[in-house]
N, C-alpha and C positions, 0 to 999 in steps of 0.2 A: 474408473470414477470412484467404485468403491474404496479401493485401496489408497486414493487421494483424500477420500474422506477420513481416513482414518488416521491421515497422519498429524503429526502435533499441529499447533498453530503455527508457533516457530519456523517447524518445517517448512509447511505453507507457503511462510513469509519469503526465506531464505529460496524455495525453489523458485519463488512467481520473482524476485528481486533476480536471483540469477539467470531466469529466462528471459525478463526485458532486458537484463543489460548486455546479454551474450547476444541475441537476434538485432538491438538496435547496433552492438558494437560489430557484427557480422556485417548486418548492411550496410553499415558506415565505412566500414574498411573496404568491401567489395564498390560501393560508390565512386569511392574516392581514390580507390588505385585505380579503378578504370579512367576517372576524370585523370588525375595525377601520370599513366601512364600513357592518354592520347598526348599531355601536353609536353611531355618529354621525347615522345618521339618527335611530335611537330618541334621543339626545341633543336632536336638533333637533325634533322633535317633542313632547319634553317642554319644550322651553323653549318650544314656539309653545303648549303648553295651559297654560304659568305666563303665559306672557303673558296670554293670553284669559282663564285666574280671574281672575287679578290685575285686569284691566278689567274683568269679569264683577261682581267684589266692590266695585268702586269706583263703578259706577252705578247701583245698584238707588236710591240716594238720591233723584242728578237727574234718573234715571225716573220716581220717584215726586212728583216735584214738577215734572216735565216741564222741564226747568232745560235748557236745548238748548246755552246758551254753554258750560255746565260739559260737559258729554256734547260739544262739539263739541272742546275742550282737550284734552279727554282722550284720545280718537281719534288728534288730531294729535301728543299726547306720546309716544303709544307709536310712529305711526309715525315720528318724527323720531328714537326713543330706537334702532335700529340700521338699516344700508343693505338689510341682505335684509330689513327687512317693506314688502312692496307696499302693503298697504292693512288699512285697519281702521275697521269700522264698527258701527252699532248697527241693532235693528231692534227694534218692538215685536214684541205681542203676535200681532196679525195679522200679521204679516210685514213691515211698512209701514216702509222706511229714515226713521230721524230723523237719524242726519247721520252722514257716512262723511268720509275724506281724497281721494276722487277729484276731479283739479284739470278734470279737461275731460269732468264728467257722469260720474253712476253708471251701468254696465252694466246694463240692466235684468234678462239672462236669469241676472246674477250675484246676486240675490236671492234666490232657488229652489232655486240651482246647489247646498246644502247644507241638508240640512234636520233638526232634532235632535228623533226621537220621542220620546213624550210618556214620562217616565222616565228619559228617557236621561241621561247627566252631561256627556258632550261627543259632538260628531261630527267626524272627518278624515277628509278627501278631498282628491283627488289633481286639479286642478283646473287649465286650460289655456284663460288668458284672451285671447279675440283681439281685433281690430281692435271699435269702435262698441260694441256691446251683446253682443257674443258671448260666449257660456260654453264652448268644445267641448270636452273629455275628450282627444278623440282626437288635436286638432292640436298641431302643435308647436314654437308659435310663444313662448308664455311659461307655465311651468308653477308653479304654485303650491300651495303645501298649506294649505288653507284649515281653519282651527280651528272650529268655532262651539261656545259655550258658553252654555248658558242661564241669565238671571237672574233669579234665585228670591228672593222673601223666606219664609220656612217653606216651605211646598208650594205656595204662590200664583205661578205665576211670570209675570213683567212682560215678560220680551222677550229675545233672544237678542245677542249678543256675535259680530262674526266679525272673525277676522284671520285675513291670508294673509302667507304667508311664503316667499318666492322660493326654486326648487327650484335654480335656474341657477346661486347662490349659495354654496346649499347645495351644490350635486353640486362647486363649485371648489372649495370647503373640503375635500370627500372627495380630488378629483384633488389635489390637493396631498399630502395624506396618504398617498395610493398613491405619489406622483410621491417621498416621503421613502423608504417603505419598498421602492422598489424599489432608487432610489438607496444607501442603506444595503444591501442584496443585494448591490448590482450590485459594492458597494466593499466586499463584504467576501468576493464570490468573486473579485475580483481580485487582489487579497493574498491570498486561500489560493491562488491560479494562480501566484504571485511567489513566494511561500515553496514551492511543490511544484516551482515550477522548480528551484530552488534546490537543495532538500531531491535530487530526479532527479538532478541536475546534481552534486553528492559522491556520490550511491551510484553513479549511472552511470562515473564517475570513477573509482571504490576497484575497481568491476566491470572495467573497462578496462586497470584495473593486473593484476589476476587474470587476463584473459585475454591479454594480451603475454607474461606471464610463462610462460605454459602454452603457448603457443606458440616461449618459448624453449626449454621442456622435450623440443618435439618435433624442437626444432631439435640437442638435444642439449647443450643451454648449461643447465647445470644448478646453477652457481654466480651465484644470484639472487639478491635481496632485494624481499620482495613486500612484507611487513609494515612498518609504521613504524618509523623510527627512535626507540627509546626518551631522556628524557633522563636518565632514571634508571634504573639495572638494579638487580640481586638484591644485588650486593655492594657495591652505594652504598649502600643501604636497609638492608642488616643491617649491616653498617658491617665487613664478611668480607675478611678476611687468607687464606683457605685456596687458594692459586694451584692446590692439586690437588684441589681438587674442579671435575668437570665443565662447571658452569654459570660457573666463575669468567672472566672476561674474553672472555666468547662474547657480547656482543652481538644476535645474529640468533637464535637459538636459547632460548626461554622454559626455565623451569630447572625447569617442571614437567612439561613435556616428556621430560626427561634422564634418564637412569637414574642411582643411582648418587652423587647432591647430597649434599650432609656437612651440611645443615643442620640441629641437633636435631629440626626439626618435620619434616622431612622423613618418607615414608614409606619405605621399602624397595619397591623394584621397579621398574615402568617407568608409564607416563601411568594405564592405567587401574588400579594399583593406588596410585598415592599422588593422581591427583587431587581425592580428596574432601577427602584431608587437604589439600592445598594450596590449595581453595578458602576455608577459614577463613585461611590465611597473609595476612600485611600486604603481603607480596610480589604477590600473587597480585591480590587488592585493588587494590591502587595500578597495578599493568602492565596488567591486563587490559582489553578493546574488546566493543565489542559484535560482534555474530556475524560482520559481516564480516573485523574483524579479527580473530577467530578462527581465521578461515578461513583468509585471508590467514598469521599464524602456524603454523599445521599445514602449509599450504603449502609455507612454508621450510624447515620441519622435514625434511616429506617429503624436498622436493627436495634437501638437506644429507646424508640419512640413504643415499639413492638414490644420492647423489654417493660419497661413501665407499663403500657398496655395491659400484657399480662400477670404482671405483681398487681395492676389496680384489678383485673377482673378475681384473682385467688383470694385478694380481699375481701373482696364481694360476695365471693364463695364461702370464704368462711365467716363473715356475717350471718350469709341467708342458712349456713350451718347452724348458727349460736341461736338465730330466730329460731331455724325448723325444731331444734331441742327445746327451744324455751316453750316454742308454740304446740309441742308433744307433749309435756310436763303441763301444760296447766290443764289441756283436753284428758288430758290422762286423770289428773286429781280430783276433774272436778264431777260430782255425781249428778248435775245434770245432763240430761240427752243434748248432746251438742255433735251436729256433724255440716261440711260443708259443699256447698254442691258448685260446679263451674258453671259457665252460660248456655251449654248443653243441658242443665240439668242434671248434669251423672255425678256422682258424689265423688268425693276428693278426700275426704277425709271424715273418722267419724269416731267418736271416745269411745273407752270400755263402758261405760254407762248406757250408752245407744246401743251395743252391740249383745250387753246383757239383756236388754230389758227386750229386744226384740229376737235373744235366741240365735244370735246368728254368730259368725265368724267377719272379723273383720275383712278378710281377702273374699268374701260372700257376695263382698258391698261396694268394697270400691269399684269404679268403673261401671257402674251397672246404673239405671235410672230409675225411677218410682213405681213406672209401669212392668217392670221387670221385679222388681222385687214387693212392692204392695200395688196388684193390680185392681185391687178393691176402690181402695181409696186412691188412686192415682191421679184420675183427671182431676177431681177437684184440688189433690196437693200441686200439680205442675201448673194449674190455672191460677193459683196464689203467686209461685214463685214466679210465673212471669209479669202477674201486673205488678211484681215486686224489680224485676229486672226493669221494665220500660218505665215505669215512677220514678223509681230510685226512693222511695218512700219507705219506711221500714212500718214492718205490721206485728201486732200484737194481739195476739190470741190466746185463749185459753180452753186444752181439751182434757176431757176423762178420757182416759186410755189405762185398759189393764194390761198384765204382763201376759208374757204364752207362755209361762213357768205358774 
């Protein structure tokens, strides 16, 4: 798990796309060749009992007139008529072969090897013919499905029909069939593994772009461009003359974003009270991406909005600079006692004038309260400054104080 964690997004992508499409094309193929291979055998098996009627129906004639050269053509027609029939032969009533196509002697134990009870309308069996006279089931030297079909005229029946029909044949017919649909699998989870590269390979990409960018953010570089370059913006598309409205010639910045747009349909306010309006806009329509560029646009936004943010607060900064000097320069010049206290009471700030006349150091004072530094006179000075906090009333007094010098 860890080492999955650790790999690209990409990767991710590419392995989780190759893993659905290899397991779904795996079981698709294992499905379907087992569906695909019952229904070829039942195919081949019904063609091996159209065979066997078919000669079944065409001999009960030269059965009954014991006609052996016609019963002998016929055997040899059907098996010359495709390469998988092994063999085909006749037998009477008692069992007894009257003429088959075997070139070097009939198997004797292949007489017996199937046999069709009395009623029955055919029998198939699974049948593995070897060397001389052998019938065995079990070996697995040439396996054949053996048809026999009985020949009846009304309910009289004169003698049985058998053909076999090579399983070796048959089973190449199925392996090809598998050997299609695996191939067809195998080529059609390679093009979905080609296109999910791909597909990985632009989101990992757009992702890549978003994460540099957030890393310039931290770097402090806040003048970005994450989002794509449009080729059309708001005031190509409305066909917009209004240089003061906000969106007009901002490129980076979506104008649904903006507070503040002059265009009729516009909503009043900021993103989330005009977006709904602007998702019916043609504007809106024609510029927008899917979620990544979304993203990526809010992105710039942000970082645009952030950037301005902090150019207005270094302003401000260096205002409440230009004040704090101005407001040290005139405490500084001026030789009355002037110093200022916070709503604690603890002084904040206090002139050379106050700090002569009372003998002290400035760093003495700040931070410190009345009672800490004149605890003489303290309660009555901190009882002033607060009916002077809760009034808001400014008070005037006048005392004789001498110096400690």
């Amino acid at each position: 798990m860890r080492l999955l964690n650790r790999l690209k997004f990409r990767s991710k992508i590419i392995l989780g796309i190759t893993a659905v499409v290899l397991t779904f094309g795996l079981l698709s193929a294992i499905f379907v060749s087992r569906i695909a291979t019952q229904a070829m055998l039942g195919e081949i098996k019904k063609r091996g009992l159209s065979l066997g009627l078919s000669l079944a129906a065409r001999t009960a004639d030269p059965l009954l007139a014991l006609d052996f050269l016609r019963l002998k053509n016929m055997v040899d027609e059907v098996k010359e008529s495709s390469d998988d029939i092994v063999y085909a032969f006749v037998q009477e009533k008692s069992g007894q072969v009257l003429t088959h196509t075997f070139k070097d002697g009939f198997p004797v134990k292949l007489q017996d090897a199937n046999q069709v009870a009395t009623g029955a309308r055919q029998e198939i069996q699974l049948l593995d013919i070897g060397e001389g006279d052998r019938v065995n089931v079990d070996d697995n030297k040439e396996r054949v499905y053996d048809f026999a079909i009985p020949v009846t005229i009304g309910s009289e029946r004169l003698g049985t029909v058998r053909v076999g029909l090579s399983q070796i044949k048959a089973q190449a017919a199925v392996r090809r069939l598998l050997f299609i649909i695996f191939s067809v699998s195998a080529g059609a989870g390679l093009v979905a593994v080609v296109l999910g590269t791909l597909f990985a390979g632009t989101v990992s990409r757009r992702l890549d772009i978003l994460r540099k960018s957030a890393e310039e953010i931290v770097k402090g570089n806040l003048d970005l461009q994450t989002g794509p370059q449009l080729k059309r913006n708001c005031w190509d598309i409305k066909d917009c003359r209004r240089p003061d409205c906000p969106a007009y010639g901002d490129p980076r910045r979506r104008c649904w974003y903006l507070v503040g747009t002059m265009c009729p349909e516009c909503a009043a306010g900021g993103f989330e009270q005009k977006i709904e309006t602007c998702r019916e806009c043609e504007v809106y329509q024609e510029m927008r991406g899917d979620e990544i560029q979304s993203l990526a646009e809010a992105f710039d936004f942000m970082a645009l909005n952030l950037h301005t943010y902090i150019e207005n607060l270094k302003e401000a900064e260096r205002t409440l600079t230009r004040q704090q000097q101005l407001f040290k320069t005139i405490l500084d010049a001026t030789p009355d006692l002037v110093s200022l206290q916070d709503e604690n009471l603890a002084y904040r700030a206090v002139n050379p004038a106050f700090c002569q006349f009372f003998g002290m150091e400035e760093k003495d004072i700040l931070g410190k309260s009345d009672d800490q530094i004149f605890p003489q006179v303290a309660e009555r000075l901190q009882a002033e400054d607060r009916q002077i906090i809760s009034t808001g009333a400014p008070m005037s007094k006048e005392l004789l104080l001498h110096s400690v010098k």
